[in-house]
C-alpha positions in Angstrom: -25.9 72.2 122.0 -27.3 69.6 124.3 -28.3 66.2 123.0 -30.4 63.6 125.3 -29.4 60.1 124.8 -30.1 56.5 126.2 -27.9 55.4 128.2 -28.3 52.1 125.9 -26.5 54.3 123.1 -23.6 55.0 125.4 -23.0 52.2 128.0 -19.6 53.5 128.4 -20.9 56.3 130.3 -22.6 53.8 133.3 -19.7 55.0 135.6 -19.9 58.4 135.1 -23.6 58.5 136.2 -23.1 55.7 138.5 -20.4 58.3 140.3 -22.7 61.3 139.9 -25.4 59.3 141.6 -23.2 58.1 144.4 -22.0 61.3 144.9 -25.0 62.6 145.0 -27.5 60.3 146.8 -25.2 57.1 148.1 -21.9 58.2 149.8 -23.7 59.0 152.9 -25.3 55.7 153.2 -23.8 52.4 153.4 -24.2 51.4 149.9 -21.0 50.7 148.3 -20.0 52.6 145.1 -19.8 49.7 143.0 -22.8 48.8 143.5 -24.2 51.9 142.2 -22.5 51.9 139.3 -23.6 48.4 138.6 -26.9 49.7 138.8 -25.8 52.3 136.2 -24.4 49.5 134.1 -27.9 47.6 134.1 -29.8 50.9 133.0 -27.3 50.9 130.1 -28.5 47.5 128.7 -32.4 48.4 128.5 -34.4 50.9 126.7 -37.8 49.6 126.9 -37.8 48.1 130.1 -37.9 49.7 133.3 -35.0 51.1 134.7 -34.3 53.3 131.4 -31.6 55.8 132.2 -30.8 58.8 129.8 -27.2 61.1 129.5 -27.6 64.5 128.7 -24.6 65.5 126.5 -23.3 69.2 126.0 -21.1 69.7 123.4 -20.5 65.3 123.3 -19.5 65.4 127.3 -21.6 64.4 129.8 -24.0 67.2 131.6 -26.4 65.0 133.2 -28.7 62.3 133.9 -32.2 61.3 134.8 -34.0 57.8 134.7 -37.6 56.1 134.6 -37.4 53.8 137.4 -40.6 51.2 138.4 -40.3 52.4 141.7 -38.1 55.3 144.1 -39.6 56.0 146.8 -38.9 53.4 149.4 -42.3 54.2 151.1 -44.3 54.2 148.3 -44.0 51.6 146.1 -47.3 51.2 145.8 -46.8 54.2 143.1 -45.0 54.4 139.6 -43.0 54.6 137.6 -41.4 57.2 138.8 -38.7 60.2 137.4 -35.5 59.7 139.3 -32.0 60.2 139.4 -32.4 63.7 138.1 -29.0 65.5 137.8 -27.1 68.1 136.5 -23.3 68.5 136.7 -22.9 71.7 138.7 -20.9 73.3 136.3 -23.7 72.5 133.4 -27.0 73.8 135.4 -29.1 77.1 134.4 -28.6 76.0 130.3 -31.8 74.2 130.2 -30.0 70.6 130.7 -32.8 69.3 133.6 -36.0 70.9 131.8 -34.8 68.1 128.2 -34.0 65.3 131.1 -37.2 65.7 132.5 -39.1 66.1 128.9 -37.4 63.0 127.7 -38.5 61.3 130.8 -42.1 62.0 130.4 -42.0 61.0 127.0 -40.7 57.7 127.1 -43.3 56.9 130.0 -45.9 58.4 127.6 -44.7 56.4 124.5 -44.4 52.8 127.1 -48.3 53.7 127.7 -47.9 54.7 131.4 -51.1 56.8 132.3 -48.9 58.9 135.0 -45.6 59.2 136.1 -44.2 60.2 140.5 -41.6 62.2 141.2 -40.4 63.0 144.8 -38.4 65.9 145.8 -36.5 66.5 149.2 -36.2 70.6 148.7 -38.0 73.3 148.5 -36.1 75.2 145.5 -37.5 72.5 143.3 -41.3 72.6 143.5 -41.6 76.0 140.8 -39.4 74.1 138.8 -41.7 71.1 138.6 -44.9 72.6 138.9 -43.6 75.1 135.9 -42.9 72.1 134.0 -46.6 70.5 134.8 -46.5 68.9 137.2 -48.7 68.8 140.4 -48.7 67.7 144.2 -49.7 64.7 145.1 -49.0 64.8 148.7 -46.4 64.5 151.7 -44.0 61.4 152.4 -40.7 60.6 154.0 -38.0 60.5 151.3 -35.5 58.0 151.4 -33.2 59.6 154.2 -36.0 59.7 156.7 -36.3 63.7 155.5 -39.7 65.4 155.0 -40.3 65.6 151.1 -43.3 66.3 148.6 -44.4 63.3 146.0 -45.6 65.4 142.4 -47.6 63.4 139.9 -47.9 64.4 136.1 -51.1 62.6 134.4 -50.0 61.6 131.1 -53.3 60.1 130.1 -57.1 60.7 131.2 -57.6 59.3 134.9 -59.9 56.0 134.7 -62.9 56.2 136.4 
């Protein structure tokens, strides 16, 4: 069974997504590990206030992660909040884990009273996912690595005119 929890609830867990991101997104960078984590450790203490981070639990161990962040994409901050940190432990993927992650996500930024929520994505593999999941293209950028990479909006409530 998979369970998707605040980090909040489960602060212990702060270095086990704080690795998984590192591992994932950081080791090729020069940003220290602990640094990360620390990051991971701030996410724990907030669940109304932007960064929120959530755990997705299988069975009560950890399967993976995703967070509402205020901004993501270093050249875009001019757009938000954003789904980040999206991962799966690769041992835990194909059970459904990343389609509750990102459902949780869009909720909370629904239920903070955001009118639409950014994702970017750096491969290919993903877009069906997200635009099976609602999701649509907002346009091109340069992700965080200098990479080509597609921004995806979801509208959570009617656009203003």
């Amino acid at each position: 069974m998979i369970e998707i929890v605040p980090l909040a609830r489960l602060p212990h867990l702060a270095e086990v997504l704080g690795g998984w991101a590192y591992g994932e997104w950081y080791a090729h960078r020069d940003v220290p590990r602990a640094a990360v984590i620390e990051s991971y450790r701030h996410r724990a203490h907030s669940r109304n206030e932007l960064p929120i981070a959530w755990v997705a639990l299988e069975d009560g161990r950890p399967a993976g992660m995703a967070s509402l962040k205020p901004d993501d994409l270093w050249s875009r901050r001019d757009l938000g909040p954003w789904l980040a940190s999206l991962y799966v432990d690769p041992h835990r993927r194909n059970r459904g884990v990343a389609t509750r992650l990102v459902e949780t996500v869009v909720a909370a930024a629904r239920d903070l009273s955001f009118p639409r929520i950014f994702l970017f994505r750096s491969h290919e593999w993903l877009d069906d996912f997200y635009r099976n999941r609602g999701w649509s293209l907002y346009g091109d950028c340069v992700d965080n690595d200098g990479r080509p990479a597609k921004i995806y909006l979801m509208q959570l409530a009617p656009p203003t005119v």
